[in-house]
N, C-alpha and C positions, 0 to 999 in steps of 0.2 A: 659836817656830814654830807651835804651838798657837792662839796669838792668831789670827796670822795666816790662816790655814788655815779658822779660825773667821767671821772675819771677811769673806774672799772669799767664802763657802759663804754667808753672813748676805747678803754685798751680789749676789750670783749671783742670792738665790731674790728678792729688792726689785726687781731691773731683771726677772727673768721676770714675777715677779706684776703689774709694769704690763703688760705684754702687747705687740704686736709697736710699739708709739710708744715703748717704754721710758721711760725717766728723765732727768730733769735732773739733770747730776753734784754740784751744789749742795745739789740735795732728797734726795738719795742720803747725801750726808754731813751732813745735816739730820737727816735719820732715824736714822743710825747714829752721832751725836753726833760726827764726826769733822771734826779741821782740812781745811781746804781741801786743805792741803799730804798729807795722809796718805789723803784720798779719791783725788785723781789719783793716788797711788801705787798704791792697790788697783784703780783702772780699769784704767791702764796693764799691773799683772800680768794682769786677765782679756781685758785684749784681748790680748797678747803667746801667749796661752793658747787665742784665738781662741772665745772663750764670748762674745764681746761685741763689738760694732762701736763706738769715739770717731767721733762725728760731730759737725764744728765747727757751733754753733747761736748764732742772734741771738736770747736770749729778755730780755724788758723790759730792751731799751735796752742788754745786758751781752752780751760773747761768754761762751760757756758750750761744754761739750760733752756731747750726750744721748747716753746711756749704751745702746743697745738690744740686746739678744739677738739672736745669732745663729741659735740654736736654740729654740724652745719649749718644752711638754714637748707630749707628744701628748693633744688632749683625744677626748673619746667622743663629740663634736657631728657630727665626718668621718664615725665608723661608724651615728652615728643618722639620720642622712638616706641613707643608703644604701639604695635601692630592693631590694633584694635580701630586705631583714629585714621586709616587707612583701609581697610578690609573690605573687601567686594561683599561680603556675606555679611558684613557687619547689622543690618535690617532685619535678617533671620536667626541672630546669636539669641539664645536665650538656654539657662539652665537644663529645661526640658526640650529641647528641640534636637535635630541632629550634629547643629555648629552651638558651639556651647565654650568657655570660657576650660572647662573642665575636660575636655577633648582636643583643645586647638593648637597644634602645631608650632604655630607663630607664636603663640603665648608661651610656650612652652621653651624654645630657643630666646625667646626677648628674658624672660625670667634665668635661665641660664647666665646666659651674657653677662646681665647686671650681677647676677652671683659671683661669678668670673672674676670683675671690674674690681668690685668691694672685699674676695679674696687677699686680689692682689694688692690693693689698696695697707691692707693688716698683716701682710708680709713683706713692704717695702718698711713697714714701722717693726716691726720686731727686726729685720737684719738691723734696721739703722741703730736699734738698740744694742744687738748683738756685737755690732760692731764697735760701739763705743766702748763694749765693756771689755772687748779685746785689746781696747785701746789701752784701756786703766791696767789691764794684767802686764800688757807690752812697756809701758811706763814705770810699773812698780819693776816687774825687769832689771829695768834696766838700771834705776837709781840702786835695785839691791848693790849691781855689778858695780857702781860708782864707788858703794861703799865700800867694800870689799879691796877695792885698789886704793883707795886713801888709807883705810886700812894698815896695808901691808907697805906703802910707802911713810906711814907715821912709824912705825916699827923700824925700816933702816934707817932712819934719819934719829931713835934710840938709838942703834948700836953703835950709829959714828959716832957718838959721843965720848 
């Protein structure tokens, strides 16, 4: 149980340390010396555990599934651009006063921004999505069309008979 335990906690901080693109579950058990067979096991526990999102991916030519966090950790970059830890008036900000948190400008375009950021963030993962799943429609495609010509080439290769 130990191993185990170990191991999740091992592959938990590899998928956060790539950051919100996460990992290829390949390079995942790449890194952590593990069978194919025994990485999907440990994906499967942190997503079931909701640490983690399986999302099916086309990477070089192979289906695969990227591994990515749910969660982050929280870095100091959100409170460092925070206008507030700069502000010339920042001595007179208060609720009731006339510089107030709930009137301020600054706060208001900084909160903006970071809404922006985290938008875009959940629209480069849904095209990635979308895209993969164009991938699968593009695929089945085209092996329909594969069949289709075997097909019709098993049928002359009847008639010369």
């Amino acid at each position: 149980m130990d191993r185990i335990e170990d191991l999740t906690g091992r592959s938990l901080r590899i998928i956060t340390n790539n950051g919100k693109d996460g990992i290829v579950q390949s390079n995942l058990c790449k890194k952590l010396d593990l069978s194919s067979r025994e990485g999907s096991r440990v994906a499967i526990f942190l997503e079931k555990r909701l640490l983690i999102k399986r999302v099916k991916s086309f990477e070089n030519g192979r289906w695969t599934y990227r591994l990515i966090p749910t969660k982050l950790p929280i870095k100091i970059d959100c409170i460092d651009s925070a206008p507030c830890l700069s502000c010339p008036v920042e001595h007179m900000c208060s609720i009731d006063s006339l510089y107030g948190p709930h009137n301020c400008g600054l706060v208001e375009d900084w909160i903006v921004v970071s809404f922006l950021e985290k938008t875009q963030i959940k629209q480069k993962i849904e095209d990635h999505i979308y895209r993969d799943s164009e991938v699968v429609q593009s695929e089945k495609h085209k092996r329909g069309k594969v069949l289709v010509r075997v097909s019709k080439g098993n049928r002359k290769s009847k008639k010369m008979r």
